[in-house]
Structures are given as structure tokens and as C-alpha cells.
N, C-alpha and C positions, 0 to 999 in steps of 0.2 A: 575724355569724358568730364572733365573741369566743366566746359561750359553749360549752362541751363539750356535744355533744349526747347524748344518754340512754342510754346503755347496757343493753341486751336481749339476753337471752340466744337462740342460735341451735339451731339440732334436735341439734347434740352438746355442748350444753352439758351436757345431764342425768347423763350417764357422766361426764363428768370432775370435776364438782361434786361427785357423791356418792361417786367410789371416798376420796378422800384421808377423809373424814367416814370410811365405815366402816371405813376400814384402820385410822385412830387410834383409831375405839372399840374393833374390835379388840384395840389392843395392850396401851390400858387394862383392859381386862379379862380379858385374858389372860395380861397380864405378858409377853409376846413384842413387845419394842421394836423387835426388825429391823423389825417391820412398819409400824413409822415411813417407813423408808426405801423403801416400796416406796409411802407415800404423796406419795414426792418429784416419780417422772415426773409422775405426773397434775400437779402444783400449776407445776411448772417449764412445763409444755405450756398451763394455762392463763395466766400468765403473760407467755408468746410468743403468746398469739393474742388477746390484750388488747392487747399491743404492733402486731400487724397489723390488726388491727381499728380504728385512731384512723386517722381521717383528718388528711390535714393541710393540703387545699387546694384547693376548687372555686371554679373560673370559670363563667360561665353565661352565656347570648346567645341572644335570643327575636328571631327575624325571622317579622312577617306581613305576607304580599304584599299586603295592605290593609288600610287603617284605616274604612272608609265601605261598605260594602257592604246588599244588600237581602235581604231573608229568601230562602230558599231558595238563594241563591248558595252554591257553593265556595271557602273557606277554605282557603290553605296555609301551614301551621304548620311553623318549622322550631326547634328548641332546638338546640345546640352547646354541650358539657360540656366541659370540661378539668379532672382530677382526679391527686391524687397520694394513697399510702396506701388498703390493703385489699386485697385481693389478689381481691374478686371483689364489683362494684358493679352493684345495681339501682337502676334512674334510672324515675322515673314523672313526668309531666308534672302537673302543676295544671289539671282543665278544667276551663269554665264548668259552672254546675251546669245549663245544655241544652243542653250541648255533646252531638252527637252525633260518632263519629270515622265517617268513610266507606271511609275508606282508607288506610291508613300504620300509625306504628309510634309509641303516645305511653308504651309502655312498655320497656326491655329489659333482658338483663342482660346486664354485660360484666366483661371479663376484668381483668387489675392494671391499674396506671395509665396511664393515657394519654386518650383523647380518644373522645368517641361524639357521636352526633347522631340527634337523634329527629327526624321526618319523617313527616306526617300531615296529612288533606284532615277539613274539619271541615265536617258539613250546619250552614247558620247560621239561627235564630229570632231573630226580634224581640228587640231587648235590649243596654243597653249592656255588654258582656263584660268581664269584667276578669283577664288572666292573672297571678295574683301569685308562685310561687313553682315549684321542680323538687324534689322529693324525691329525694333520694340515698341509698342504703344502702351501708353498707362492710361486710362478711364477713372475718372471718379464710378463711386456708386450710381447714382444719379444722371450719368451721361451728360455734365453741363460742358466739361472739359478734356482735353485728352492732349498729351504727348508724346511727340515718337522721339525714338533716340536708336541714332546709326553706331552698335555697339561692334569695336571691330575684333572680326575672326578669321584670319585669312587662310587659307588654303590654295591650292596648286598641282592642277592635274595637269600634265601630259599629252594628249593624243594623237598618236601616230598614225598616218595613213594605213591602214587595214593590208597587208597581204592578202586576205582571205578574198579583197575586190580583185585584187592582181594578181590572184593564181590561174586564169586564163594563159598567162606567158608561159608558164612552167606546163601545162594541164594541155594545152595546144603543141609543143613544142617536139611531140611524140615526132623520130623521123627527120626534122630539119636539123640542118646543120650546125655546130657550137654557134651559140651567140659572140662570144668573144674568143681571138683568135689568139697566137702568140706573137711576140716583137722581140726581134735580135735586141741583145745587150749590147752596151759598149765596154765589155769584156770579154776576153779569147774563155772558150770551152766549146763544149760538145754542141753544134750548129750545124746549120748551111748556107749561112753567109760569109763569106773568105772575111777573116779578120787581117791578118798576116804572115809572112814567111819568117820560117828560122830553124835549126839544124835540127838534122832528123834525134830523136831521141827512144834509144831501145822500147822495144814496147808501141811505137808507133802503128796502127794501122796500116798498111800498104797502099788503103786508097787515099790517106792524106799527103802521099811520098807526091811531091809537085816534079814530075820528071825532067819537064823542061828547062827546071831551075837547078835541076841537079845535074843534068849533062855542061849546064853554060858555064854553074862554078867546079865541075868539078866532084863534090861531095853530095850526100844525102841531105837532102833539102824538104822539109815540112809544109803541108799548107798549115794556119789556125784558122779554125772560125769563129765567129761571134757565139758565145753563151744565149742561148733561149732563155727569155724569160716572158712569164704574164705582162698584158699591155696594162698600162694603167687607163682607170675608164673617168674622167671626170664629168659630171652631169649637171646642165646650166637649166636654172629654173627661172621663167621669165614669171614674176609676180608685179608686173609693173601695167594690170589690168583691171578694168571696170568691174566695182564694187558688186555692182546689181547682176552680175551674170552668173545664173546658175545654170545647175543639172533638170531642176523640176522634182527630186527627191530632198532638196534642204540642202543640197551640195552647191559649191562654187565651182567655175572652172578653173582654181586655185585647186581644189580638193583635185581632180580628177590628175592635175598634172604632176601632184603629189604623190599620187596613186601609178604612176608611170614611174617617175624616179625610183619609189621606194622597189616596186617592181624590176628595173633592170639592173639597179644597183646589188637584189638578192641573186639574182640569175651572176651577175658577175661576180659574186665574192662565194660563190658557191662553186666558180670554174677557177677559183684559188685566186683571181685577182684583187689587186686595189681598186678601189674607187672613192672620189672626192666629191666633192657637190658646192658649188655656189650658187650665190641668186642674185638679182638682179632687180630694185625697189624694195619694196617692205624694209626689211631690216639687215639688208645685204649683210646675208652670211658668206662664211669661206671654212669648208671643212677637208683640210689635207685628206689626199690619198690612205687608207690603211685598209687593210686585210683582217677577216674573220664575222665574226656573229657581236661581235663589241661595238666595231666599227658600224655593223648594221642598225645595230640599240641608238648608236650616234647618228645614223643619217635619220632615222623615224623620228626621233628628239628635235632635233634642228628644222625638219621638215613640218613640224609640230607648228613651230613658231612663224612660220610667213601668213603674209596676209597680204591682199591687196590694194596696191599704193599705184602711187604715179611715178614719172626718175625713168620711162625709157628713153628719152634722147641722153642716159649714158649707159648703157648697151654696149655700145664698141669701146669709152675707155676702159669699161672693166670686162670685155672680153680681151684687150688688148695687156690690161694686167695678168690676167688669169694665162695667160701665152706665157709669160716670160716666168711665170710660177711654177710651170706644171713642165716633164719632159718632155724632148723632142718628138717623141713617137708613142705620145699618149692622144687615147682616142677621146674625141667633145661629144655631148652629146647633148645637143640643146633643145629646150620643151618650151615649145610659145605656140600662144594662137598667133601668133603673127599681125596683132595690129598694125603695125606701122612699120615704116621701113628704116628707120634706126637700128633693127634688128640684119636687114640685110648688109648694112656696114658693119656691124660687131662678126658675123658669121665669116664677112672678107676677111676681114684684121685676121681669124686665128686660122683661115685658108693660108692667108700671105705670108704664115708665119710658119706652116710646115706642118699646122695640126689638121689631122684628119678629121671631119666635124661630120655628125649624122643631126639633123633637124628632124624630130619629131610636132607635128604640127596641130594639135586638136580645133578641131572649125570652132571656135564661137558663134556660129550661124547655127551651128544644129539646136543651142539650148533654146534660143527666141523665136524659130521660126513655129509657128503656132501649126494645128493637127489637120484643122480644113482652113488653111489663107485665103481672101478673098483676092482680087486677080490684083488688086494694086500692091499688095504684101507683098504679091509671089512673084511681082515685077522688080520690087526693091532689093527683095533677097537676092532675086537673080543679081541685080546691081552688085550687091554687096559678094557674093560668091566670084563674082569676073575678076574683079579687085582683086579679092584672096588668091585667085589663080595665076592674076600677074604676081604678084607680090612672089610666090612660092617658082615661080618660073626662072626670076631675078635670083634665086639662092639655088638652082640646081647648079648653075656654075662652079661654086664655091663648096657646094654640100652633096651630101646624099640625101633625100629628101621624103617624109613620109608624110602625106595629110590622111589625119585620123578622123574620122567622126567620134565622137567620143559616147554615141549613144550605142557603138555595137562594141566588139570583145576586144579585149587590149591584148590577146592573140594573134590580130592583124599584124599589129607590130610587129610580136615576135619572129611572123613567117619574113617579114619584110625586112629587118635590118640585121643589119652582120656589121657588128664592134667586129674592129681588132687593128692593129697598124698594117 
């Protein structure tokens, strides 16, 4: 706040500016010099409302009742000004640029100096927010002049994609079988995959006695198996998609894939496994494998912060990274609309690599295509739907495959895929 902020003229600027101007040309041409003097009020009144016009001192204080919240929640936003200088101040808040307001007050205008407080309930979308600043205006009396000044208050909310959208998984899933299955260890314990032979030890069960290996050496001979454990589920989010594609509710088809992950990410860590998540454009994240309700706070967080960028022709070197990061017999689980086919080479790479990959697919076609198409739209669509069908045809080789509409219940899914090694 060192710097003077800009000086702009106010709706009675206009009279005061131009009487002093014609009274002098006036007098010049006239030769009538009283008429100097009559250009003295005006220049003296601008003068004084240039003097009440500077500001000379704002304070600012941003309280939100939360920093972590889920889409759809209510937000309460409180600003408190404290200002000296102007005789008449309009204060506007800084909102996210999806900030909706529901209820309250994030603009007003007040009276000379002293203190105001903006108060206001904010509907919250997916996204990490950032409140950086309060705009202030200062007004003379007189309205000849006025200055804003960008006083900074920052703040920092959170929002995580909603469960409450993605409780169709769990809410649907009445009857179908686990979502996520188990995968041998590569450690002997209780199993049913043969790990290794070695000498019978008292206490052994009789059906692990391998008899065939026992009649050839001679002695009691053991089978081992491989130790069961939970698969780990890592989930790949393609954000490397057009800005302007929404749902038609204020959503992107960013949000809706967010809304998938956070969804099967809770179903699996609720079946006791790990789950990890990266993404792929925006701000390529990488969130290791971990277990419980922490890790879940951490995938809402992280899944907070993407946004939609460009960067998919690299798709496959960072599915190809993400392979050599994660276990052998950990399940992928990758969420794209499937623009392009840079996507079908990243899906090969973690095929080729021994990872079991399930493609979840949401149309981009369902958010644009309009309620009555005229025949040339519904010709194009079709165009653009054959495309997507090749495209999705090219990855059943390498994947399991699901194309979602994303306008009916994320239920489908859950009937439809089965995590597990």
C-alpha cells in the first residue's frame, strides 16, 4: 500500500473541470479578466475534494468458518475494514472466479471513516479458492473524484469433490459383488497361491503336507503360500481437457471425474485397501498409495486443486512413470473422456508393463449435445460419437473398459467394474 492509487474522476467531476477552462477562455477573448476570478470557486472546490478523496489508511481481516469443505456446502465469509480518509467508501470483496454468493452482503457502500464488515454465505464448487484482495473506493463529498485501492486479505478454501454426488456407488452396490478383490503377497503365509516347499513343521496342517515331495525326498515336506493381501488401487485423472466443457449445472467435466475418483477411491479404502492418484496436465499431481479416512481427506485435497490444461501427448511418459512407481499387481484405474489417442498409448505402456488397467470413460458428447438438435448437429454428433467408439475399441485390447454418460448415475460404474489383481 506504499503506492498512491489512481485517481479517477467522479460523475461531478465534469462541471467543475470545464467551468474554470471556459471562464479563462472567456476572459481571454474577451478581455473581461474579472472572469478570472469567477474561475477561482470551481479550481479552490476541486482542490478540497482532491484533499478528501486520498485515502490514508485501510486495515482488512478475512475470517472463513472453513478451510476444507465439499462441493455444495455453505461457505461463511466475513471481511472487517477499518478505514480513515473519504468521506464516502465503497468496499467490494475479491470472489473466486465460481464463487457463487447465496446470501449476504460482499459489496456496500459506507458512510466517512470508521469501520464496516461484509458478511456473506458462498454455494462452493470443486476448486482450490483463493481470496486475494478487498477493493476500496474513497469519494470526495462532492463526487468530483474517487480512488480505489486493491487492499490485500487473503484467504484459502478447499473444495473437495462431494461424496454426497458419489453416493450412488455405495447406495446402488446393494448385491454386487466387492469392488476391489485381494492380490497374493510376495511373502509366504496363509494363501492359495503355492509360494514354496520346505520341511514339514509340527503344527502343520495335513493338507499343506506336499506328498509327492515327500515320498521323492524321503521326509515331510510342506507346501507355502503366498500371504493375501489388499490390492493397491492407484487412480489416473486425465485433466489435460477443454476449458469450456461443462455439465449445464456450473460443473466442468473436470468436476464430474473428480467425482468418480473421490467415489471409488472411498469404496476402496473402505474395503481396507490403499489407494493413490495421479493426474495428468493441470498441475500433475502424484499422491502415493496409503490407507484409512486421512488418506481420503488427502485425495479430496489434491483432487481440489486440478484444473483444466493442455500436456496430453504426455499421457504415456507419465503413465510409463507411474508403472515403475507403483507394484507389480496394483490395479490402474484411468478416468478420461478420451479425446485423443495419446491416451491409447499411455493405457499400452502400463498393459505392457503387467498393470491391470480398468478405463473409465465419461462422453464429452453428452454435456454439448443440445435437448432438440437440428439434423445437421445430430449428424455431427453422430460424427463425433463413431470417433469416440473407435477410439474406446483401440483400448479394450489393453483395458477393461467402461463408457459412462456422465448425465445418468455413477452406479453404472459400480455394477460394471471389478478392481482387483
Amino acid at each position: 500500500m506504499s503506492e498512491e492509487p489512481p485517481l479517477s474522476p467522479g460523475p461531478a467531476a465534469g462541471p467543475l473541470l470545464l467551468a474554470p477552462v471556459v471562464l479563462t477562455g472567456l476572459a481571454i477573448v474577451t478581455f473581461r479578466w474579472h472572469l478570472l476570478a469567477a474561475a477561482a470557486p470551481p479550481l479552490i472546490l476541486l482542490v478540497v475534494a482532491l484533499t478528501l478523496s486520498t485515502p490514508r489508511e485501510v486495515r482488512a481481516e478475512r475470517r472463513i468458518d472453513r478451510d476444507v469443505v465439499a462441493e455444495g456446502e455453505r461457505v461463511d465469509v466475513r471481511v472487517e475494514l477499518e478505514f480513515e480518509g473519504g468521506a464516502v467508501a465503497a468496499v467490494e470483496d475479491d470472489l473466486p472466479p465460481r464463487g457463487e454468493v447465496e446470501s449476504g452482503t460482499w459489496a456496500a457502500l459506507v458512510g466517512a471513516a470508521g469501520r464496516v464488515e461484509l458478511d456473506y454465505s458462498l454455494r462452493t464448487m470443486r476448486g482450490f479458492w483463493k481470496f486475494r484482495w478487498v477493493r476500496v473506493g474513497f469519494r470526495d463529498p462532492l463526487g468530483v473524484f474517487e480512488r480505489w485501492r486493491s487492499v490485500e486479505c487473503r484467504g484459502y478454501l478447499s473444495v473437495m469433490p462431494s461424496l454426497a454426488r458419489a453416493g450412488g456407488l455405495r447406495t446402488e452396490a446393494k448385491g454386487v459383488k466387492p469392488l476391489l478383490g485381494r492380490s497374493p503377497s510376495d511373502a509366504p503365509g496363509m494363501g492359495t497361491e503355492f509360494y514354496a516347499l520346505r520341511d514339514y513343521v509340527p503344527g502343520d496342517p495335513m493338507r499343506s503336507i506336499n506328498w509327492k515331495a515327500t515320498a521323492r525326498l524321503g521326509r515331510l515336506i510342506s507346501n507355502e503360500y503366498e500371504a493375501e493381501k489388499a490390492a493397491d488401487l492407484v487412480i489416473i485423472v486425465d485433466s489435460t481437457l477443454p476449458t469450456g466443457v461443462g455439465d449445464g449445472r456450473g460443473g466442468t467435466l473436470l468436476d464430474v471425474e473428480a467425482r468418480v475418483a473421490i467415489a471409488l477411491a472411498d469404496e476402496a479404502l473402505r474395503s481396507g485397501l490403499r489407494v493413490g492418484l495421479a493426474s495428468v496436465g493441470g498441475p500433475g499431481v502424484w499422491l502415493g498409495p496409503d490407507w484409512g479416512n486421512r488418506q481420503l481427506l488427502k485425495l479430496g485435497r489434491t483432487l481440489a486443486v486440478l484444473y483444466p490444461s493442455g500436456g496430453a501427448e504426455t499421457a504415456p511418459l507419465v503413465a510409463e512413470s507411474i508403472a515403475v512407481h507403483i507394484g507389480p499387481r496394483t490395479h490402474v484405474a484411468v478416468i478420461t473422456p478420451l479425446t485423443g489417442e495419446h491416451w491409447i498409448d499411455a493405457v499400452a505402456r502400463l498393459a505392457s508393463a503387467g498393470r491391470k488397467v480398468t478405463v473409465i470413460s465419461p462422453s464429452p458428447n453428452a454435456f454439448t449435445i443440445p435437448e432438440s438438435p437440428d439434423l445437421a448437429t445430430s449428424l455431427a454428433f453422430k460424427v463425433l460419437e463413431t470417433r469416440r467408439s473407435l477410439l474406446l475399441s483401440r483400448l479394450r485390447p489393453y483395458a477393461e473398459v467402461v463408457d459412462w454418460d456422465p448425465r445418468g448415475d455413477l452406479g453404472v460404474i459400480w455394477r460394471r467394474v471389478r478392481l482387483g489383481a
